[in-house]
C-alpha positions in Angstrom: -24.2 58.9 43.3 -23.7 55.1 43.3 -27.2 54.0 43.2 -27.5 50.6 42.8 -30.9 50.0 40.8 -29.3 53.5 38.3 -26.0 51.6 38.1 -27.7 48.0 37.3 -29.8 49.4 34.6 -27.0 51.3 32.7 -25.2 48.5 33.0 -28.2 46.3 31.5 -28.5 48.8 28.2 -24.8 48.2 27.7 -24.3 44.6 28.2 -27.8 44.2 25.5 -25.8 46.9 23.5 -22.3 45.6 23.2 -23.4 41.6 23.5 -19.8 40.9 21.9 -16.5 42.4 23.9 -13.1 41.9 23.6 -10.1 43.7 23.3 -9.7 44.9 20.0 -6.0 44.1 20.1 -4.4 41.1 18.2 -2.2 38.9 19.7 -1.7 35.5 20.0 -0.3 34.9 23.5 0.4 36.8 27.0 3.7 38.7 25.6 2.0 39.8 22.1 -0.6 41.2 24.0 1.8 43.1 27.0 3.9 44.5 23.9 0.4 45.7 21.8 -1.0 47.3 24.9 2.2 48.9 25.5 2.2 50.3 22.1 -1.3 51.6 22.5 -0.8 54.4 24.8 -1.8 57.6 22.9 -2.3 55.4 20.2 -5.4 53.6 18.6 -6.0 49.8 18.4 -6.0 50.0 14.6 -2.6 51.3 13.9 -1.1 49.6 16.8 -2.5 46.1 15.3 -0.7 47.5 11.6 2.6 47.6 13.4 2.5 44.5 15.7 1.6 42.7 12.3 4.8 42.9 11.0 6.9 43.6 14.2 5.8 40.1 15.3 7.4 38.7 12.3 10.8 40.0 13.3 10.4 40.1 16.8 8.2 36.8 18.8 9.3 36.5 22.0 11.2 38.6 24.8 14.3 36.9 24.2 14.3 38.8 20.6 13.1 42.2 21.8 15.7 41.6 24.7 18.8 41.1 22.6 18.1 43.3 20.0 19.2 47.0 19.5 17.1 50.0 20.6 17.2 51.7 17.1 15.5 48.2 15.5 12.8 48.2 17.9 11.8 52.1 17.7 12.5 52.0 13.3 9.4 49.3 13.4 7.4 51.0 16.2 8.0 54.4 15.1 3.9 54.6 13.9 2.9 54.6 17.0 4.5 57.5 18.7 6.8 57.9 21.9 8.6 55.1 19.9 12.2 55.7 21.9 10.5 55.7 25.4 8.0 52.7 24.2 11.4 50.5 22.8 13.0 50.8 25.8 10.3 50.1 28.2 9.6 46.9 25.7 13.1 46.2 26.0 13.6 46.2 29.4 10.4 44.8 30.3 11.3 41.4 28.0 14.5 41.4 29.8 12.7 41.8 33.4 10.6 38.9 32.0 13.4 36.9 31.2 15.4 37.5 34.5 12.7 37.3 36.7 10.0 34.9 35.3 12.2 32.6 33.2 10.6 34.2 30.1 7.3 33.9 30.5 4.2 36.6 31.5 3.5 36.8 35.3 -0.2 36.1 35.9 -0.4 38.8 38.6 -1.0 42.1 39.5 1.4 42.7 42.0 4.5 40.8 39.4 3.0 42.9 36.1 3.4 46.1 37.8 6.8 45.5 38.4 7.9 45.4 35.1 9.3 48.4 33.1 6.7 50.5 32.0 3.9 48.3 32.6 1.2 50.4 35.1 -2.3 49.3 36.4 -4.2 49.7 33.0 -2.1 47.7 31.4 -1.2 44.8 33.6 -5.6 44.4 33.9 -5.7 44.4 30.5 -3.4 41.8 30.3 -4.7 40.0 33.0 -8.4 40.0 31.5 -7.6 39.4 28.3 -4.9 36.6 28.1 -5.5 35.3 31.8 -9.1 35.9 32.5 -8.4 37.3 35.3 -10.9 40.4 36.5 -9.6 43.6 36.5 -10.8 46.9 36.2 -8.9 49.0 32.8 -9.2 52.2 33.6 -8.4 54.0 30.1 -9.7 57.3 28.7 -13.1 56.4 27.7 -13.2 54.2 31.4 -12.1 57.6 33.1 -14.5 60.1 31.6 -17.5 57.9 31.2 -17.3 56.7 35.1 -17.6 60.6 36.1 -19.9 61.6 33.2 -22.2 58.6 34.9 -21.2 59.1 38.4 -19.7 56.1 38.7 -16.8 57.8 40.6 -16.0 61.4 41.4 -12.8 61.0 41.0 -10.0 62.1 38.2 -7.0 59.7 39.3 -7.1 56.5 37.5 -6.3 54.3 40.3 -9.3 55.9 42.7 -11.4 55.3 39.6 -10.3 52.1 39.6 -11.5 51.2 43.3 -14.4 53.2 42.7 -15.9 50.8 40.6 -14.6 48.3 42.1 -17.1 48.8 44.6 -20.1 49.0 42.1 -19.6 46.4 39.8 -19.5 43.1 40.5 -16.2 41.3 40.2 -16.8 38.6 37.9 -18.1 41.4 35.3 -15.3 43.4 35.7 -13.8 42.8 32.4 -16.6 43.3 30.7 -17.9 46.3 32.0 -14.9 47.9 31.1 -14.9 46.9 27.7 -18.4 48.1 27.1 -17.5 51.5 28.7 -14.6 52.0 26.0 -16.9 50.7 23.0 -19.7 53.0 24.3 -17.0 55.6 24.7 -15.8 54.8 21.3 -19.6 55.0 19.4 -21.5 57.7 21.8 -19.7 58.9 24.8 -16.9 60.9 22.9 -14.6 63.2 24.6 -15.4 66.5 22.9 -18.7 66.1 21.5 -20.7 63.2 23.1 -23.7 62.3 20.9 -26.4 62.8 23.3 -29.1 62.6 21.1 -30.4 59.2 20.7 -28.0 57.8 23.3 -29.0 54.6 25.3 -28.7 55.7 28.5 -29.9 59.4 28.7 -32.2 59.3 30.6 -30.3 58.0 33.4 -26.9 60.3 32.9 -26.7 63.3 35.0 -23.7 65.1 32.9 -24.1 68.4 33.0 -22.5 68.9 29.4 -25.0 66.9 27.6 -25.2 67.8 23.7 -28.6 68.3 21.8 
C-alpha cells in the first residue's frame, strides 16, 4: 500500500503541478492566521478571508477579541457559520494566549493544542504557515485523498496524520499537504472526482474512479 517508488512519483506529478503552495488564508501575523483558520472550519478560504478583512479592522490582537463581548465577535463572524461556538473558542483562546503566553502565539504543538478550540489541523497549519514548522494538516481533501491513494487506510484524522508521517519526508511535510488540498480542490473532489484527464490515474487504485 505504501510503496515507495508509487508514493515518490505521485508526489513528483504534484509538486510539477502545484509548483506554488501556500495557504490560501490572509493574514499578516501568527494570531491573524490562528483566528482565520479557526474560522475556516466548514467554511471556505474565500469567505473566511471576506470576514477577517474587516474583522481585523475592529479586532487586531487577542487583547481586543479578549475584552470584547461575545455578541460583537459572532455579529462580524456570523458569515462563516457556527459563529456562537467559533466566538467563544476565539475568545477564550486570546485570553488562554494572554494568560499563558504573555499574548503572543506559542510555536508548538504540544502549547497550540492546548488552547480553546485549537485541534491538530489547526495548530500544523499554524505552525507551517507562520512558523515554518513541518506538520502534517490533515483536512478534508488531506483525509480522502490519502485513502483514495492509499496513503493510509485509515478514517481518523490523527492516524492519517502519522500515516503519512511515515511516507513523506519531513521537510516536505507542509507542502505535500498543500498540494493534496489544491489537487483536492481542482480534481480529487468529494462527490464527483474528475478522473478523466487526471495526473495521476494511472497510479490511483480508487475503486470509485469516474469516466
Amino acid at each position: 500500500m505504501k510503496n515507495s517508488v508509487r508514493t515518490e512519483k505521485i508526489r513528483k506529478i504534484l509538486r510539477d503541478r502545484y509548483s506554488d503552495v501556500r495557504t490560501q488564508l490572509d493574514y499578516d501575523n501568527p494570531f491573524e492566521l490562528l483566528v482565520a483558520t479557526i474560522l475556516s472550519a466548514q467554511c471556505t478560504d474565500k469567505q473566511v478571508n471576506i470576514v477577517t478583512k474587516a474583522l481585523f479592522k475592529k479586532l487586531k490582537t487577542p487583547y481586543d477579541f479578549a475584552d470584547a463581548p461575545a455578541e460583537i465577535v459572532e455579529q462580524l463572524i456570523r458569515p462563516t457559520g457556527y459563529f456562537r461556538n467559533k466566538a467563544k473558542n476565539i475568545i477564550n483562546c486570546s485570553k488562554a494566549i494572554i494568560e499563558k503566553f504573555n499574548g503572543e502565539v506559542p510555536a508548538s504543538l504540544e502549547e497550540l493544542t492546548r488552547l480553546p478550540g485549537v485541534g491538530r489541523k489547526t495548530a500544523n497549519v499554524v505552525l507551517g504557515a507562520a512558523f515554518g514548522i513541518p506538520g502534517i494538516v490533515v483536512d478534508t481533501h488531506v483525509s480522502r485523498i490519502s485513502q483514495r491513494l492509499d496513503f493510509s487506510d485509515n478514517k481518523n484524522p490523527v492516524r492519517i496524520e502519522f500515516d503519512l508521517m511515515e511516507i513523506i519526508p519531513e521537510k516536505e511535510w507542509n507542502d505535500f499537504c498543500l498540494h493534496l488540498i489544491y489537487f483536492g480542490r481542482e480534481i480529487c473532489k468529494a462527490r464527483k472526482p474528475l478522473c478523466p484527464g487526471c495526473p495521476v490515474a494511472k497510479l490511483c487504485h480508487y475503486k470509485d474512479k469516474t469516466g
